[in-house]
C-alpha positions as CSV (number, residue, x, y, z in Angstrom):
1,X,0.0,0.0,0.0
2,X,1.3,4.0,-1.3
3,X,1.8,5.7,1.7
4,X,-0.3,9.2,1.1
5,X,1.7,12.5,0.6
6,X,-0.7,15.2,2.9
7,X,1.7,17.6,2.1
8,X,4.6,18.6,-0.4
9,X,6.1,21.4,-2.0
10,X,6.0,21.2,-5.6
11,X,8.9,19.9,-7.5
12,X,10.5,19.6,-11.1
13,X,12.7,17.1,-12.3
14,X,16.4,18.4,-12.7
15,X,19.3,17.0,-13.8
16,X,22.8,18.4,-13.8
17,X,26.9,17.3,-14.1
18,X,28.5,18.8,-11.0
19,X,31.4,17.3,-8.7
20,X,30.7,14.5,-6.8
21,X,32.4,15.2,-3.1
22,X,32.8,11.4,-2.3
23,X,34.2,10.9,-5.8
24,X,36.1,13.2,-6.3
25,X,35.2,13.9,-9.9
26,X,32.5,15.2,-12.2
27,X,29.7,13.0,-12.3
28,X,25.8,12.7,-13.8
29,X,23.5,13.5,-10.8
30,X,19.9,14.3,-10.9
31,X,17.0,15.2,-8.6
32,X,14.0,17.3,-7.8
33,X,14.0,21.1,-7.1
34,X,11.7,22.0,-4.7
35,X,11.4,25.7,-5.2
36,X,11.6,28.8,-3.8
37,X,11.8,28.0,-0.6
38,X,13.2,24.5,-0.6
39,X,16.9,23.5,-2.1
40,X,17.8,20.7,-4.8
41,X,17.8,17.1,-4.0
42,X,20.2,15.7,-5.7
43,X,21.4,11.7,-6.3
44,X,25.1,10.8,-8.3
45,X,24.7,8.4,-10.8
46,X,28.0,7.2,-9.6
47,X,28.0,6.7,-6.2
48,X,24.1,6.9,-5.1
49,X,25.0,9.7,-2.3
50,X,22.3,12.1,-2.6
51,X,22.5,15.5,-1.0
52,X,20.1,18.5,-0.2
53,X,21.7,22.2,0.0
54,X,25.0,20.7,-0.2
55,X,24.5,18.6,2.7
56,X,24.7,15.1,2.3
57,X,21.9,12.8,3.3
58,X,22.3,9.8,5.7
59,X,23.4,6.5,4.6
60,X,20.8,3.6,5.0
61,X,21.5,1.0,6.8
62,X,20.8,-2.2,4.6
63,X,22.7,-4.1,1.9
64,X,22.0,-3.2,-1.5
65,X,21.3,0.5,-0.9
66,X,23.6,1.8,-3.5
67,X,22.4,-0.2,-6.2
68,X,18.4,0.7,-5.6
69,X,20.1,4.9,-5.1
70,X,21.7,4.8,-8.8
71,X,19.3,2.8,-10.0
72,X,16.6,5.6,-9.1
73,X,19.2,8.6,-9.9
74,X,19.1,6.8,-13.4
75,X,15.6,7.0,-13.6
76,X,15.3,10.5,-12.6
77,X,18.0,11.4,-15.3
78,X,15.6,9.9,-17.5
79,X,12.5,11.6,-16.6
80,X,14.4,15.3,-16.3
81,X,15.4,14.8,-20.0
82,X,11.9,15.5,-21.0
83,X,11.9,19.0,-20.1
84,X,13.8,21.8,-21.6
85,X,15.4,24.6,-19.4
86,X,12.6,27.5,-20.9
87,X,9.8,24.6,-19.3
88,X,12.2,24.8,-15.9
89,X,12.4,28.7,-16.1
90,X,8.1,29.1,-16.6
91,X,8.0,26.8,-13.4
92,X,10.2,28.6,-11.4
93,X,8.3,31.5,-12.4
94,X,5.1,30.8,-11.7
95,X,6.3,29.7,-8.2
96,X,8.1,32.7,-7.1
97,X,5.0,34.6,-8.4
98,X,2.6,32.1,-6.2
99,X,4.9,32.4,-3.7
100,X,5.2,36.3,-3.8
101,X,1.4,36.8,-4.8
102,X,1.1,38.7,-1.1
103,X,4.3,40.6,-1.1
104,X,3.4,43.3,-3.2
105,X,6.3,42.9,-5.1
106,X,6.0,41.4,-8.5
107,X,8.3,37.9,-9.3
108,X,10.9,39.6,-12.0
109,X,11.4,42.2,-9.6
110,X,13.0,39.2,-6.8
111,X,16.0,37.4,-7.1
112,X,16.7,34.0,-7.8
113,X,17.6,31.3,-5.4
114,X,21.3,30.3,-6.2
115,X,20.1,27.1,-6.9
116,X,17.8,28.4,-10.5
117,X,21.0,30.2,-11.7
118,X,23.3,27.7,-12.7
């Protein structure tokens, strides 16, 4: 049985070629974005650490957990190769401008997290 999701922030696939810390080296890694108000998730394809905000996640603690982590970071590459980066920019957009719908200030006028701009 799905466990329900009550509540999430909204997310779009990403998928980007950054340094891997435990590997040393440029590696595939992809993820959700969560946002304005929530960092990148990010998996490598190499290695199956993920990390949020640069922090890396916990380790689980069973066999075979690196193999089911690139095996879903594959997956996710996948699926974020459907959109294009003008789909990703109308997204982020349209969050910023939900997001900022009380603030008075329009969206264009805001900056970008440093996570939209690379």
């Amino acid at each position: 049985m799905a466990t329900p999701i009550i509540c999430r922030p909204p997310s779009f696939p990403i998928r980007r070629i950054l340094n891997c810390p435990t590997e040393g080296r440029r590696r595939r890694m992809a993820g959700i974005d969560g946002g304005p108000y929530y960092g990148p998730t990010l998996t490598c394809l190499g290695c199956g650490d993920a990390w949020t905000c640069g922090e890396m996640h916990e380790r689980p603690f069973q066999r075979g957990w690196r193999q089911k982590a690139v095996a879903a970071a594959k997956r996710a590459w996948e699926e974020a190769g459907r959109y294009t980066r003008a789909e990703y920019d109308a997204w982020l957009a349209a969050e910023l401008a939900a997001a900022t719908a009380d603030s008075g200030r329009p969206a264009k006028d805001l900056p970008l997290p440093e996570s939209a701009q690379s």
